[in-house]
C-alpha positions as CSV (number, residue, x, y, z in Angstrom):
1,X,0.0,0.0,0.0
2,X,2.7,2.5,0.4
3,X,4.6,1.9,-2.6
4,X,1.2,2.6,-4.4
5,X,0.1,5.8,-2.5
6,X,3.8,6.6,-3.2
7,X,3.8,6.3,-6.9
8,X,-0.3,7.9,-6.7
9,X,1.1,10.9,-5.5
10,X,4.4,11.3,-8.0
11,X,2.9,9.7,-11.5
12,X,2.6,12.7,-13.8
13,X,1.7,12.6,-17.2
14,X,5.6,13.1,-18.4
15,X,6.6,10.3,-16.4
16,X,6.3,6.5,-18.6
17,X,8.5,4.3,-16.5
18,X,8.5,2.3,-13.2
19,X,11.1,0.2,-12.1
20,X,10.8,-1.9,-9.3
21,X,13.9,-3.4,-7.5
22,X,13.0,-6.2,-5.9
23,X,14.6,-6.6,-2.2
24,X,15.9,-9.5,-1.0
25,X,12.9,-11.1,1.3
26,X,10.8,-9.8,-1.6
27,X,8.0,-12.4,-2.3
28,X,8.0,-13.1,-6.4
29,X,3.7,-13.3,-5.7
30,X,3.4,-9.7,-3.6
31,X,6.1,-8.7,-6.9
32,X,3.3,-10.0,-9.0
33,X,0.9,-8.1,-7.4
34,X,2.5,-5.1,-7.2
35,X,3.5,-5.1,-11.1
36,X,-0.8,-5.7,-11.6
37,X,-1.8,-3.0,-9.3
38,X,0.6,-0.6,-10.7
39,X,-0.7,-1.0,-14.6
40,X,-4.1,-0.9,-13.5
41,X,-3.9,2.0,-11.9
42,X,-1.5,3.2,-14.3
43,X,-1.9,1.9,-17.5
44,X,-0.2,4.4,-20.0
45,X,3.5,3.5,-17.5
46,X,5.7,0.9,-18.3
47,X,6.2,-1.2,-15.5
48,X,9.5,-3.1,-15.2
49,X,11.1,-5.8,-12.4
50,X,14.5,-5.8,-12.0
51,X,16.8,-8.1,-9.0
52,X,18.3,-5.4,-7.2
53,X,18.5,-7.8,-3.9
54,X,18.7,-4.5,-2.1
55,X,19.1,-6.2,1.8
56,X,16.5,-3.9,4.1
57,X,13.7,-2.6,2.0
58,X,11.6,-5.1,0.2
59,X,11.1,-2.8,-3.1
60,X,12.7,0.0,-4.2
61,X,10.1,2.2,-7.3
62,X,12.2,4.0,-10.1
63,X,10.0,6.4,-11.8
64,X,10.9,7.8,-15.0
């Protein structure tokens, strides 16, 4: 829920990309959902996964 009210707050139209750097305890199904809730709620964005295996935060949003 944070990562979304996060990226709710920041998305602009001039903005097409999100990264998300998974963290190392991230769960690949809470990825899975995170990459569906982000399109839906921001379907003109890109949304891409990268390992970035980041030790203390779970996911780490790139926005472009």
């Amino acid at each position: 829920e944070v990562a979304l009210a996060a990226l709710d707050r920041i998305a602009t139209a001039g903005r097409s990309l999100v990264t998300v750097y998974t963290g190392a305890e991230a769960r690949p199904e809470e990825t899975e959902e995170l990459v569906r809730q982000i399109e839906g709620r921001h379907p003109r964005m890109s949304v891409e996964v990268v390992d970035g295996a980041q030790p203390h935060y779970p996911y780490v949003l790139g926005i472009e």
